[in-house]
Structure formats: structure tokens, C-alpha cells
PLY file of the C-alpha trace (Angstrom):
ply
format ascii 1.0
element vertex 52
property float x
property float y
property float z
element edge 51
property int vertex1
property int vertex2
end_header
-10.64 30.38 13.46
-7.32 32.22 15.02
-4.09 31.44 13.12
-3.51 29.50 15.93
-5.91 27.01 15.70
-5.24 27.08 11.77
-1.53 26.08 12.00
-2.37 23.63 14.27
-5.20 21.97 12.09
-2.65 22.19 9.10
-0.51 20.45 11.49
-2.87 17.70 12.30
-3.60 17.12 8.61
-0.12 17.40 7.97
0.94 14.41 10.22
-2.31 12.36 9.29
-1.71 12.78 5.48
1.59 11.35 6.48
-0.11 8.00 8.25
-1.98 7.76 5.13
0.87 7.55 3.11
3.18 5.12 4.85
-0.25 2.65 4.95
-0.99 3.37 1.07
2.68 2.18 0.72
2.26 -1.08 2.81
-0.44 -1.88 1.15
1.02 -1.07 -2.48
3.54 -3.35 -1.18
1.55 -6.19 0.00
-0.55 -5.90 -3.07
3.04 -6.52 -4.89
3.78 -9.41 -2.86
0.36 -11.14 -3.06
-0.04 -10.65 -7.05
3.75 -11.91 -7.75
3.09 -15.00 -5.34
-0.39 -15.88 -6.67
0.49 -15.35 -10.36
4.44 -15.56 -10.69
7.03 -18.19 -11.74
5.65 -21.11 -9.23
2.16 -20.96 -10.38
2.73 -20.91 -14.06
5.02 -23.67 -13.33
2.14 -25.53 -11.58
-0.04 -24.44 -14.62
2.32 -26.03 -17.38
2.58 -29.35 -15.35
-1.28 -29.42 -14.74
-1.74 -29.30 -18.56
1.15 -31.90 -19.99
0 1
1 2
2 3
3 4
4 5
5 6
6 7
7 8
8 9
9 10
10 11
11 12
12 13
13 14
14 15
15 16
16 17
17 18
18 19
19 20
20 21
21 22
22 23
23 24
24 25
25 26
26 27
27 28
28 29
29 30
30 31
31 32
32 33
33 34
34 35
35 36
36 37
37 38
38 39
39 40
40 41
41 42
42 43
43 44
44 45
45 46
46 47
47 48
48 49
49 50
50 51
């Protein structure tokens, strides 16, 4: 491989390593979102009435 074609697969990597990031953040996010709403303050609410 030339430098060339080097810098320009770094580049590629470069910018897909960069994709990967912003959709390991979503996710992170989503996983936040999903784990508050399924076990936060509404369903232990829910919970504590269930059992009284």
C-alpha cells in the first residue's frame, strides 16, 4: 500500500470509528432511558400499592 491509500484508509476508519461512537452513545442513552422507566420511581410505586 502507497501512503496514499494508507492515509486514506486511516481516514475511512477514522470517520467510521466516529459513527460507532455517536451510535454506542444513543444506545448508552436509550439503555438509560429504558432501565430508569422500567425500574424507577413509577414502578416501585406500582410495586408498593400491588403489595398493601
Amino acid at each position: 500500500m502507497t501512503d496514499k491509500e494508507i492515509s486514506a484508509l486511516i481516514e475511512t476508519l477514522k470517520a467510521n470509528n466516529e459513527e460507532l461512537l455517536k451510535q454506542v452513545a444513543l444506545l448508552t442513552e436509550q439503555v438509560a432511558y429504558l432501565t430508569n422507566k422500567l425500574y424507577g420511581k413509577s414502578s416501585k410505586r406500582s410495586l408498593s400499592t400491588q403489595i398493601s
